[in-house]
C-alpha positions as CSV (number, residue, x, y, z in Angstrom):
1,X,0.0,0.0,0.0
2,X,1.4,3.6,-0.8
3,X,0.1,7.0,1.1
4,X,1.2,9.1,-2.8
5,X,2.6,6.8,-5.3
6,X,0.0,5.8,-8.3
7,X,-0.4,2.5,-9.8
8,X,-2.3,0.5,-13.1
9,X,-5.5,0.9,-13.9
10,X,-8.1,1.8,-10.9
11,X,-10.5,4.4,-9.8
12,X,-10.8,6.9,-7.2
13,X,-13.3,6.9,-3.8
14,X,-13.9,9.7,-1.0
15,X,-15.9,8.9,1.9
16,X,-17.1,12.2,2.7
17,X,-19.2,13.4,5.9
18,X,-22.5,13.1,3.8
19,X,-22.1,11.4,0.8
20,X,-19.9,9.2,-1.2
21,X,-17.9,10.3,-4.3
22,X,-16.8,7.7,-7.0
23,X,-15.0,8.8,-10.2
24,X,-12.8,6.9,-12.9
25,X,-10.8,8.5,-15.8
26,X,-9.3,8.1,-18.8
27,X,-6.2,9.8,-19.9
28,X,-3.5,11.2,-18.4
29,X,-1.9,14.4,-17.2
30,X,0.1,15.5,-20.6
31,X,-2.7,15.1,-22.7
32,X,-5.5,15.2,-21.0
33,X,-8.5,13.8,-18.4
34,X,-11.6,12.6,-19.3
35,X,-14.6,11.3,-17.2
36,X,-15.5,7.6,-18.1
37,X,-17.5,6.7,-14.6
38,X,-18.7,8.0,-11.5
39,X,-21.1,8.3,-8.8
40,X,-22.6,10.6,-6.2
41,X,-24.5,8.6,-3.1
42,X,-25.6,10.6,-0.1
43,X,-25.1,8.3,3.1
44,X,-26.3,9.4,6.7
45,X,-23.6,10.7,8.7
46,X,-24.8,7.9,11.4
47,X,-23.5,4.9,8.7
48,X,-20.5,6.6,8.1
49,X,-19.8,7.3,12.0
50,X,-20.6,4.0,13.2
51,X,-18.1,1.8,13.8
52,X,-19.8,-1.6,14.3
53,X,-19.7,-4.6,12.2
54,X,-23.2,-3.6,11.4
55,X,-22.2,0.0,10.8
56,X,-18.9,-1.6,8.2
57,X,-21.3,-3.7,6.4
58,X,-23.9,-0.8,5.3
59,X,-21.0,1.1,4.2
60,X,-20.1,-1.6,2.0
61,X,-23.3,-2.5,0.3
62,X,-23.8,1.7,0.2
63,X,-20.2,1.6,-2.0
64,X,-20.7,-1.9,-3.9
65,X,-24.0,-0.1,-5.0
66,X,-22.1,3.0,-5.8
67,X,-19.6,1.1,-7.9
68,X,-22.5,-0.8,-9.7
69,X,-24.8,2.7,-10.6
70,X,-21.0,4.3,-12.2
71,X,-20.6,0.8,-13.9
72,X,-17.4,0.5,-12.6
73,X,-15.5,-3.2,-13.5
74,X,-12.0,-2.8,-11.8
75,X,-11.5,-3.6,-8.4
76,X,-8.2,-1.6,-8.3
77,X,-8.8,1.8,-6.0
78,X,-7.1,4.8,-4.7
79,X,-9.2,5.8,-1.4
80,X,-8.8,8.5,0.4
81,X,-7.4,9.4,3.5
82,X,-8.8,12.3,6.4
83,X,-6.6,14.8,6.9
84,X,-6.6,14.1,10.5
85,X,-5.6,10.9,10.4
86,X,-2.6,11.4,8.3
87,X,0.7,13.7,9.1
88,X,2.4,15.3,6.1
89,X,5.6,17.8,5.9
90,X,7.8,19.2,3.4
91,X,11.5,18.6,4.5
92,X,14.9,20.0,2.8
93,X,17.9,17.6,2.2
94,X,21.1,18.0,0.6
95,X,21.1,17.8,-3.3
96,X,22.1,14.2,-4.3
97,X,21.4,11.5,-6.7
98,X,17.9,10.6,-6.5
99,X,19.0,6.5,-4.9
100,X,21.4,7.9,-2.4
101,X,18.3,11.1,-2.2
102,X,16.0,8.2,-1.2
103,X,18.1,5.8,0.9
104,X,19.1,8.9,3.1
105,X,14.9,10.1,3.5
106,X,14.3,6.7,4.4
107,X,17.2,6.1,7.2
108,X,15.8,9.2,8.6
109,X,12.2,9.1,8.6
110,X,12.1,9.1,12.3
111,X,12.9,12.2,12.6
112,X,10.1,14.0,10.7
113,X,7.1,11.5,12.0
114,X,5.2,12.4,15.4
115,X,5.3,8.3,15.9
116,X,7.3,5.4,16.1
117,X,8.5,3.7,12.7
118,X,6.8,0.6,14.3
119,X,3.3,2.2,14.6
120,X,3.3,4.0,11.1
121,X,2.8,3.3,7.3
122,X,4.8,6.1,6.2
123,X,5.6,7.1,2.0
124,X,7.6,9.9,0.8
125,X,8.2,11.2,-2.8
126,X,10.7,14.1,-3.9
127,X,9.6,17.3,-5.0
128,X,12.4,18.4,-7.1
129,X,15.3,21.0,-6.3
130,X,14.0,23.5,-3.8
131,X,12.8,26.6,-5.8
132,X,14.4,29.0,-2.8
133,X,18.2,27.1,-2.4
134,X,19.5,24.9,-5.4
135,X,21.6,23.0,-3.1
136,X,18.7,21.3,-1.7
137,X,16.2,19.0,-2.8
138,X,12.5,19.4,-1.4
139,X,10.5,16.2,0.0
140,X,7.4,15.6,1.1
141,X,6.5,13.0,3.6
142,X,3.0,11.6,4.7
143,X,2.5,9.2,7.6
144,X,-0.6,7.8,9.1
145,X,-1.1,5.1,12.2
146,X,-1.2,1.7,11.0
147,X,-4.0,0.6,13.4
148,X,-6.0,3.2,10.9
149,X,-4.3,2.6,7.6
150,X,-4.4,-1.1,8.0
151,X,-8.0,-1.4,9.5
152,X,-9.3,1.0,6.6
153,X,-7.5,-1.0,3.7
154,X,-8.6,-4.2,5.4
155,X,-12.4,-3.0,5.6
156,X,-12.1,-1.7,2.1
157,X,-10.5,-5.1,0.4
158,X,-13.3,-7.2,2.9
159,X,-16.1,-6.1,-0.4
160,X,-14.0,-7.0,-2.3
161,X,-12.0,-4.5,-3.6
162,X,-8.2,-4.1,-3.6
163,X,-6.7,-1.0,-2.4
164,X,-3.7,0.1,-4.3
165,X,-2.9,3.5,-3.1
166,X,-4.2,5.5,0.5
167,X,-3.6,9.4,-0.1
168,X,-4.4,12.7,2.5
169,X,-7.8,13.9,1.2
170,X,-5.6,17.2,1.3
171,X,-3.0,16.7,-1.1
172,X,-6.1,14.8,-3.7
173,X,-7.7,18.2,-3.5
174,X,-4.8,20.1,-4.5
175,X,-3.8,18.0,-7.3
176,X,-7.7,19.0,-8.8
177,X,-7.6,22.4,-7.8
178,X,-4.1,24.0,-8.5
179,X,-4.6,26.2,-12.1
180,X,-2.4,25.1,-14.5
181,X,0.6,27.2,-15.4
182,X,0.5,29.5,-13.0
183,X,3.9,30.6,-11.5
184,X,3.3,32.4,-8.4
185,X,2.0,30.2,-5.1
186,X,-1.7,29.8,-4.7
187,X,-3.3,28.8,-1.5
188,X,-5.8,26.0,-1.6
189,X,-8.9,25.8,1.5
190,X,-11.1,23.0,1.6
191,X,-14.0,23.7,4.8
192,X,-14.9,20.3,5.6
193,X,-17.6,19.2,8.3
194,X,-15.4,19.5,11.2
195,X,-12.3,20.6,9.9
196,X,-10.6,22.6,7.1
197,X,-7.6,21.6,4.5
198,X,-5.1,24.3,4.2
199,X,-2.2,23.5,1.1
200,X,0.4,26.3,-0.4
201,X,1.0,25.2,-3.6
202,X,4.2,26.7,-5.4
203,X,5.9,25.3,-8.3
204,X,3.4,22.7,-9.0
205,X,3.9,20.7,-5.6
206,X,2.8,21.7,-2.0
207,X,4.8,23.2,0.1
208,X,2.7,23.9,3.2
209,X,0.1,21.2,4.5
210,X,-1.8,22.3,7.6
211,X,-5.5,20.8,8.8
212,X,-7.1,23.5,11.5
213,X,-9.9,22.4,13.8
214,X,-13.5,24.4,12.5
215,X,-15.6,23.4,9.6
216,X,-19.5,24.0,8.5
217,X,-20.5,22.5,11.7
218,X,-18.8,25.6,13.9
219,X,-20.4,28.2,11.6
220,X,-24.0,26.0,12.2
221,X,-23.3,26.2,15.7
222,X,-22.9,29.8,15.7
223,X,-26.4,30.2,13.5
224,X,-28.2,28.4,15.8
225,X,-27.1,30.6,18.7
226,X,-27.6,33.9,17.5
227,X,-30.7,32.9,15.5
228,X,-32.3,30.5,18.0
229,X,-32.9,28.1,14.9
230,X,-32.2,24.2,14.5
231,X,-29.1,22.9,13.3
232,X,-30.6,21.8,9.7
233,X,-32.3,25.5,9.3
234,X,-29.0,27.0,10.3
235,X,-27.4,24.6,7.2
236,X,-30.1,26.1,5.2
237,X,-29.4,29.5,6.1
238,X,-25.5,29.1,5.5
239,X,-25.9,27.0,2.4
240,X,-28.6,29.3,0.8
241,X,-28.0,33.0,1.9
242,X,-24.2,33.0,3.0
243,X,-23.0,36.4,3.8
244,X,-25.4,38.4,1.5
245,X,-26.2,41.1,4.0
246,X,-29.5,41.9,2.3
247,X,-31.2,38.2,2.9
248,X,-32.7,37.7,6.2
249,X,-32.0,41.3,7.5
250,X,-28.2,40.4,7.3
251,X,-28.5,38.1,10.2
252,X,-26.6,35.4,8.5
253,X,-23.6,37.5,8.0
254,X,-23.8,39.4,11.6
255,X,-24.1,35.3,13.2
256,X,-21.0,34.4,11.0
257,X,-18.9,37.4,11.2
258,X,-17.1,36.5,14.0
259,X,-16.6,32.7,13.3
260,X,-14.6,33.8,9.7
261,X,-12.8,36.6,11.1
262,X,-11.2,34.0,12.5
263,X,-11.0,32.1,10.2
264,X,-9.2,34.9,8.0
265,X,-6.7,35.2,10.6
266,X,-5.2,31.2,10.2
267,X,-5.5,31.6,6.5
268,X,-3.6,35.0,7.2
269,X,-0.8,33.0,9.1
270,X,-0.8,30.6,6.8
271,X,0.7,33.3,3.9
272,X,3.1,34.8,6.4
273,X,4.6,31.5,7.2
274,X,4.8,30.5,3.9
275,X,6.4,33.8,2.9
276,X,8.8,33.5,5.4
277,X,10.2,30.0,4.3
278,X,10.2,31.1,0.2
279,X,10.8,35.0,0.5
280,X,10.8,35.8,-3.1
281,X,7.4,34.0,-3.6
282,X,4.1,36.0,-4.2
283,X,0.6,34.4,-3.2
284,X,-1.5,35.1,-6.0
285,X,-4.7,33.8,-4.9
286,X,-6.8,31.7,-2.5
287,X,-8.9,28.8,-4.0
288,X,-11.8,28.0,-2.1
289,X,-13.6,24.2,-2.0
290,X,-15.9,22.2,0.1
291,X,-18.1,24.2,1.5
292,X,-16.2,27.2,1.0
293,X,-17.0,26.9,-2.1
294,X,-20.8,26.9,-2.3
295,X,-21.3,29.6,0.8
296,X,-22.5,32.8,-0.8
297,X,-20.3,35.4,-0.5
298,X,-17.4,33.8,0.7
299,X,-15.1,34.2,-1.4
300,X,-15.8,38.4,-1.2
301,X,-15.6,37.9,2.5
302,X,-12.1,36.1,2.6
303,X,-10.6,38.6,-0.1
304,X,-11.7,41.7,1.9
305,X,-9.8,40.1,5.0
306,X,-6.7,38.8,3.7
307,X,-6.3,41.5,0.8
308,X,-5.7,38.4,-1.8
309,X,-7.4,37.6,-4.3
310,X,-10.2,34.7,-3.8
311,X,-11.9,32.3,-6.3
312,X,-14.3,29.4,-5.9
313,X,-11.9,26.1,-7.0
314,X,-13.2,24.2,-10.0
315,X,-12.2,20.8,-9.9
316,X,-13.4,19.8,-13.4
317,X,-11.0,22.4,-15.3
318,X,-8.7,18.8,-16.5
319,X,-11.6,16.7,-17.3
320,X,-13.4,16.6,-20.1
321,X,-17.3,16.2,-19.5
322,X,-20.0,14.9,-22.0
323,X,-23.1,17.4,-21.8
324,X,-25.1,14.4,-20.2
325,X,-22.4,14.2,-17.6
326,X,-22.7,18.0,-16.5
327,X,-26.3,17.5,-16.3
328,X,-25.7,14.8,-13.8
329,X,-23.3,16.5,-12.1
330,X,-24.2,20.0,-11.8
331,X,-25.8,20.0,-8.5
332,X,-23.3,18.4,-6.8
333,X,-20.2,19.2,-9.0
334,X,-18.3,21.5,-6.6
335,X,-18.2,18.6,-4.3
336,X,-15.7,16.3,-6.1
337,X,-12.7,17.7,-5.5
338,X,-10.4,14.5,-3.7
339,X,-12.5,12.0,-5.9
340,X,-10.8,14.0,-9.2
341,X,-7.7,14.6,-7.4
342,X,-7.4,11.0,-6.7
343,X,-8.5,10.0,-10.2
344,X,-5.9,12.3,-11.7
345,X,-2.8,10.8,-9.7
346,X,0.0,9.6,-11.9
347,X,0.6,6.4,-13.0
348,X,4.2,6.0,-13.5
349,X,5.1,8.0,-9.8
């Protein structure tokens, strides 16, 4: 099993905190993505929270019948992995050759990992010379526990499946996200449930990888207190209005304020200790996903604050998509970020 590497022919799945996200492509990253399968399948957040035998099995038969709506016939997948489950870092070594590169990483794993070598699958890839001193080669690691890798792959491959490749949902994201061409650094949100991705992306690879505590569930929390409302109006509210200061007598946006200020701030220290590390490296925009990128008036919100410039993340701009297919998609299209990010991994790394 690998946390990055890629491998043959397979296809991707995200377990989200509502639904589960299928997709399979064709293609490659020189010349091109295009979508052959997928699936969308909202799941209660009970089935996907409960750990029981009972709990594993509905999640299986809610996947199997996933993989049998998209038509899927491979059993080969790439799944993956909660940002909090997994540690990632970007580390400097001298400038070898890439054997003696990789023997070296590997004899000194320990010393990058919060966790024995014993309790951890751990994979780690270069990244190239480091864009800020030539005489050092960039590399990122990723680690998770093996009680959790090893119990996830072994509930996965028990319906049958075989997992080939377990990546952080954050780095999947990024891959989709990250605008082609683009030489400046460009940070990349994702506002989960409970938590929120944050990736720097410079160069074409990442080069900060943070997960903060605070997702859609705080902002619900703090709609429901300052609008005495229940939790699944509050969604409504946040989902539908945003921060539109002319729906709902701006309450939305006064309940909220707070909460993103915030929320601002991390993404603000973020930048600075990016720009600290790569000095002559402009951020040229914040890309929003997850739910940050189908709040209202977000996107205004977090440019105001940080003074970048802010865009909702489109995670179809490498995949080609039959008209049928966007016709499927569109109500749920902003949602597939670490399925296409998975799907797009390469084969040959």
């Amino acid at each position: 099993m690998s946390l990055i590497h890629g491998v043959g022919d397979f296809f991707a799945l995200d377990i989200g905190t509502t639904a589960i996200r299928l997709v399979q492509l064709s293609g490659d990253a020189g010349h091109g993505w295009a979508l052959q399968k997928f699936a969308y399948v909202p799941v209660d957040r009970k089935i996907l929270e409960d750990g029981s035998a009972a709990g594993r099995r509905r999640l299986g038969e809610t996947i199997l019948g996933a993989i049998k709506q998209a038509g899927i016939t491979t059993k080969n997948i790439a799944v993956g992995m909660p940002a909090g489950k997994t540690f990632t870092a970007i580390i400097r070594v001298d400038n070898r050759p890439q054997q003696e590169l990789m023997t070296t990483v590997r004899y000194q794993l320990d010393k990058y990992i919060p966790m024995s070598l014993d309790e951890a699958t751990v994979d780690f890839v270069s990244l190239g010379v480091s864009p800020i001193d030539p005489s050092k080669v960039e590399v990122l690691i990723s680690s998770s526990a093996n009680e959790y890798a090893e119990a996830r792959m072994e509930m996965i491959e028990s319906y049958g499946l075989n997992v080939i490749a377990q990546e952080p949902e954050s780095l999947a994201m990024a891959r989709a996200l990250m605008p082609v061409g683009v030489q400046d650094a460009r940070l990349i949100i994702d506002l989960g449930e409970r938590s929120t991705d944050i990736v720097m992306m410079y160069k074409g690879a990442p080069r900060l990888v943070r997960s903060v505590p605070g997702g859609l569930t705080q902002l619900i929390r703090a709609v429901t207190t300052a609008l005495s409302v229940k939790d699944e109006q509050a969604r409504q509210f946040i989902l539908k209005f945003g921060l539109a200061q002319d729906k709902v007598e701006g309450q939305v946006f006064r309940a909220l304020d707070s909460t993103l200020e915030m929320f601002a701030t991390e993404l603000g220290k973020s930048i600075r200790f990016f720009q600290t590390e790569y000095m002559n490296a402009p951020v040229g925009g914040i890309i929003l996903s997850g739910f940050a990128g189908m709040i209202p008036f977000i996107a205004e919100y977090i440019e105001a604050k940080t003074g970048v410039p802010t865009t909702q993340g489109n995670p179809w701009q490498l995949v080609r998509v039959s008209p049928e297919q966007q016709q499927v998609l569109q109500p749920v299209a902003s949602e597939f970020a670490v399925a296409i990010g998975l799907a797009e991994r390469n084969n040959d790394r």
